[in-house]
N, C-alpha and C positions, 0 to 999 in steps of 0.2 A: 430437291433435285432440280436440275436447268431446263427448263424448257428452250429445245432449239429449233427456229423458225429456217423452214428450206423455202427459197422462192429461188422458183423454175422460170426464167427468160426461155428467147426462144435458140439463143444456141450459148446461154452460161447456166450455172446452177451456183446459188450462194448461200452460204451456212451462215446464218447471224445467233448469235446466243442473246435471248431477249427473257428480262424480267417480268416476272407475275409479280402486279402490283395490286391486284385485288380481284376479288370474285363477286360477281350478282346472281344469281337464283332467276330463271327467266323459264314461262311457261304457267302458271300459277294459273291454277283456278278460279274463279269466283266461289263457286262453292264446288263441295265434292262430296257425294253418295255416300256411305256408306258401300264397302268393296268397291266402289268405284274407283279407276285408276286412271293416271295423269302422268306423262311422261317429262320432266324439269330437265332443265339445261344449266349447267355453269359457265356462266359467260366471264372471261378473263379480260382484265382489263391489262395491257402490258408494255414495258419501259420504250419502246415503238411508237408509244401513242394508239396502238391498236387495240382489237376490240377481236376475239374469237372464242367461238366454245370451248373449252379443255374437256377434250372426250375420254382422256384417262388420267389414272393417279388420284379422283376425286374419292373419299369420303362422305359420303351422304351422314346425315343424324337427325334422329330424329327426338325433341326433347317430352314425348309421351308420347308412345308406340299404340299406347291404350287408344288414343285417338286416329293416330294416323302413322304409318310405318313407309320408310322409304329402303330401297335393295341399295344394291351396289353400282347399280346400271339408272338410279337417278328418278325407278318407276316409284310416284308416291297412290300410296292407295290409304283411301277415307275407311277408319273400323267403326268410330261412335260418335258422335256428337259432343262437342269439347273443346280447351284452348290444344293449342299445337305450335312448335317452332322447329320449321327443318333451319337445317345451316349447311352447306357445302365448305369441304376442304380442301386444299394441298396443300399439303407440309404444313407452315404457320401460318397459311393466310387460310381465315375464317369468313362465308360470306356474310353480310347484315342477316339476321336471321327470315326467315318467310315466316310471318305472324298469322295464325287464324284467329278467330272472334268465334264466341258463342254462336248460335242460329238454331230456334224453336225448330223442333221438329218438325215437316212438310209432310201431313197426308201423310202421318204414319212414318215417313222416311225420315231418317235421321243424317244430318249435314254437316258438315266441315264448310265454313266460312271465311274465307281467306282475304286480309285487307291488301 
């Protein structure tokens, strides 16, 4: 579907129809807890040349939930200590994925590692 950019002047209003040419993953942890929770953004990059969140239409995924699971709304929360790849959607554009790393256990806690 078209993403349509409205920019509001101070006495016009103009509808431009602008392309999503890619997605980034923005917000990333260093590391993450175990239950702990992290809220991620998908930043659009679009045929404008600009640069804005896309707050709807995203598909979060998460490639081992076992480790760490993300909703709908983007919050990713750490389950166990492990690798992890989220990726953000719209329609066909997939973003690079968000890679985690191993990380030894901490004082008992267990950690999500994120490069």
């Amino acid at each position: 579907a078209p993403i349509t950019l409205v920019v509001t002047g101070a006495t016009s209003k103009t509808t431009t129809e602008v392309k999503l040419l890619s997605l980034e993953i923005k917000g990333s942890p260093q590391q993450l807890a175990a239950n702990e929770r992290v809220k991620l953004y998908a930043i659009g990059k679009f045929s404008n040349n600009r640069e804005a969140a896309v707050k709807t239409g995203i598909r979060w995924e998460s490639k081992n939930p076992s480790i760490a699971t993300i909703d709908g709304k983007g919050t990713l929360v750490g389950r166990s200590e492990g690798d992890v790849e989220i990726i953000a959607r719209y329609g066909e554009i997939a973003s690079p994925p968000l890679n985690s790393c191993p990380l030894e256990a901490l004082s008992g806690s267990k950690r999500v590692q994120f490069r």
